[in-house]
C-alpha positions, -999 to +999 in steps of 0.1 A: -012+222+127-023+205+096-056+178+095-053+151+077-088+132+072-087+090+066-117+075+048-119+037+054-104+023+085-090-009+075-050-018+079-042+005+052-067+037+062-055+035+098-020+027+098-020+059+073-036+076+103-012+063+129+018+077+103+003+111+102-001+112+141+035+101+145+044+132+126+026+154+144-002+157+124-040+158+133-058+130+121-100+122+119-108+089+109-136+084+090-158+049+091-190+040+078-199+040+114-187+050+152-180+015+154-159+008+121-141+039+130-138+031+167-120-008+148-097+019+130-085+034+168-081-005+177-055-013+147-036+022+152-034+011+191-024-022+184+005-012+156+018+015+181+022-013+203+044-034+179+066-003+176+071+004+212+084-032+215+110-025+188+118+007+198+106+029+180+079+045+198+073+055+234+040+054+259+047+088+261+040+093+222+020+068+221-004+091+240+003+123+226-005+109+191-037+093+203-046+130+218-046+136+184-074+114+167-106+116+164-135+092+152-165+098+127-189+084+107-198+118+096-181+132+062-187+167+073-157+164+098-134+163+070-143+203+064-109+215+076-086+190+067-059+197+044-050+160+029-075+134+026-071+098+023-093+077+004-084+039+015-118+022+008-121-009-008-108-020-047-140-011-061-142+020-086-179+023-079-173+024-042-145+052-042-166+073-067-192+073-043-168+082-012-155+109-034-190+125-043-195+127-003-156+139+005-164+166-020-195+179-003-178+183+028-142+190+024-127+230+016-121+239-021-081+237-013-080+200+001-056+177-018-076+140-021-053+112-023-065+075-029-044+045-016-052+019-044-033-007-055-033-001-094-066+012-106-060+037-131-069+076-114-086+088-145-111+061-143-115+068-100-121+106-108-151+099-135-182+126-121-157+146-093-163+181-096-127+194-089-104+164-109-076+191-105-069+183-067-070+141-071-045+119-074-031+081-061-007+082-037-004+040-033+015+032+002+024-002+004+011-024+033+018-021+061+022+021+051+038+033+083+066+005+078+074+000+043+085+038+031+075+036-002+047+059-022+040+058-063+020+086-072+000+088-104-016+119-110-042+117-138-044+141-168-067+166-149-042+169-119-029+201-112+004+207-107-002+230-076-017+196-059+007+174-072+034+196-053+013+196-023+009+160-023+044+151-025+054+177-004+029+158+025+043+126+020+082+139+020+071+155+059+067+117+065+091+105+054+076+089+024+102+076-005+084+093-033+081+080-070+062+103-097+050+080-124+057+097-158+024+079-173-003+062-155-006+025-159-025-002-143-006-016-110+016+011-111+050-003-114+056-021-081+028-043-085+035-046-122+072-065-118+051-082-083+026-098-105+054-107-134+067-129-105+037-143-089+024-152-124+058-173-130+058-187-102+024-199-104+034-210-138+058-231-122+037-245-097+013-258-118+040-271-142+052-294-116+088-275-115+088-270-076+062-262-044+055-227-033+080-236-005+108-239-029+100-212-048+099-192-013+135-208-012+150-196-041+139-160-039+148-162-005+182-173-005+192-156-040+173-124-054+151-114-020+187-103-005+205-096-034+172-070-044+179-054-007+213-040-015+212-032-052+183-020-078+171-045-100+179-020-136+212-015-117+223-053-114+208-057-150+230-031-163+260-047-141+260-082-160+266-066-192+238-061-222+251-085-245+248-114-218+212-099-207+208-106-245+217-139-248+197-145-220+167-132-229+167-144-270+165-175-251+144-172-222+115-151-226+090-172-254+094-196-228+079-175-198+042-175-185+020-155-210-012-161-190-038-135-193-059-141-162-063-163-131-042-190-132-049-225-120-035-232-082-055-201-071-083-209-094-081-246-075-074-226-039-111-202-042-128-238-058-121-248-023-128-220-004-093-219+010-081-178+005-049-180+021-037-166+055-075-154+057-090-190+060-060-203+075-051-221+039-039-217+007-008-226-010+004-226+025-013-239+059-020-205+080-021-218+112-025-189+140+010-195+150+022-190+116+001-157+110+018-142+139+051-149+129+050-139+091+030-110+105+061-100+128+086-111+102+075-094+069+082-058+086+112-067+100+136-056+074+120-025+069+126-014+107+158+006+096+135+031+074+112+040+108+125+077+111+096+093+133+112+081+165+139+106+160+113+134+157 
């Protein structure tokens, strides 16, 4: 049975641990203390939960799995593991150091795999010793849920790890896209960002409130984007309309090149979202449970391990 060691045990480093324990994996969580680490244990306990209520997870499993993990604050526990996941926060500095300690400790054939969000892996593997077996493998949050995995190897990146790597994330049931050429924010985060920054845009612009954007994307695109790809319904409407449409259109879309106003306005204020209980929105606790329930929802369908 394979190892697979986690390094940083927030939603993302242990809900990648609770995946590979649901696929019969081995799995050592690695905090910068017992107690961080024992936090990771809390989250995978509390996520297993959620899936026994909808079904797709037992007691039973939920034991066997937990059998499974162990908790360290000690980097030399990640010495037989065959995959390890870096999920540490978005700060090059901080992963290069967490990469100059995984190296000390792991075997020469380990694959290491970081979970960022868009940071490009050339600039994350800057003073390893072995670039060869690193690459991003970015899960999308919450990873056990949402099925999705882009990985970008860099230009040192064997192709014997690359294989591995996807092959690991296929045995769970990942949805695997290669990126041909490493770009900032990948490319789910690329076309995210487009939107956010239009809709901000049109926030600030007085077109509509973040509600009614929420209502247009809700009732139009959110389910049309469900059912078909987006390349695929842009091809469907015919070129020469898309044309028409975009000689147009596009001078007239948001060209801002940083931080735009209402979340500039939101941080003035201290208010950081769903984190602070406000932001564009009101968080109230209610509210945080409910979105927190509801933004998985769709993605229930995906959740193969309960057949294994």
């Amino acid at each position: 049975m394979e190892k697979v060691g986690i390094v940083g045990v927030g939603q993302m480093g242990a809900d990648m641990g609770l995946l590979a324990l649901a696929y019969g994996y081995e799995a050592v969580l690695i905090g910068r203390t017992e107690e961080k680490a024992a936090k990771g244990r809390q989250q995978i306990e509390k996520d297993m939960e959620d899936m026994i209520r909808c079904g797709k997870f037992t007691a039973e499993k939920k034991e066997t799995c937990l059998a499974r993990l162990a908790l360290s604050d000690d980097y030399r526990d990640l010495a037989d593991c065959a995959f390890i996941i870096e999920a540490v926060v978005e700060d090059p500095a901080v992963k290069r150091s967490v990469y100059e300690k995984i190296e000390q400790a792991c075997s020469e054939d380990a694959v290491i795999l970081s979970e960022t969000s868009g940071i490009l892996p050339d600039e994350l593997a800057e003073g390893m010793r072995c670039k060869e077996r690193f690459l991003v493998a970015h899960s999308w949050n919450p990873p056990h849920v949402i099925p999705l995995v882009e990985v970008v190897p860099g230009k040192h990146t064997s192709a014997k790890a690359l294989q591995k790597a996807v092959a690991f994330l296929e045995a769970l049931d990942r949805e695997v896209v290669v990126l041909r050429k490493a770009v900032p924010g990948f490319i789910g985060n690329r076309i995210q960002h487009a939107m956010f920054r239009e809709a901000l845009s049109l926030i600030e612009e007085g077109v509509a409130t973040p509600e009614e954007i929420d209502k247009v994307i809700y009732y139009s695109i959110g389910q049309r984007y469900a059912h078909v790809g987006l390349m695929e319904y842009y091809d469907s409407c015919g070129l020469d309309l898309q044309k028409q449409v975009q000689s147009y259109l596009l001078a007239d879309l948001c060209n801002a090149k940083g931080p735009q106003k209402p979340l500039t306005d939101c941080l003035a204020a201290g208010d950081l979202g769903a984190k602070t209980g406000k932001g564009l929105y009101e968080w109230p606790e209610e509210k945080r449970e409910e979105f927190r329930v509801r933004k998985t929802a769709g993605f229930m369908p995906f959740i193969r391990w309960d057949e294994k």
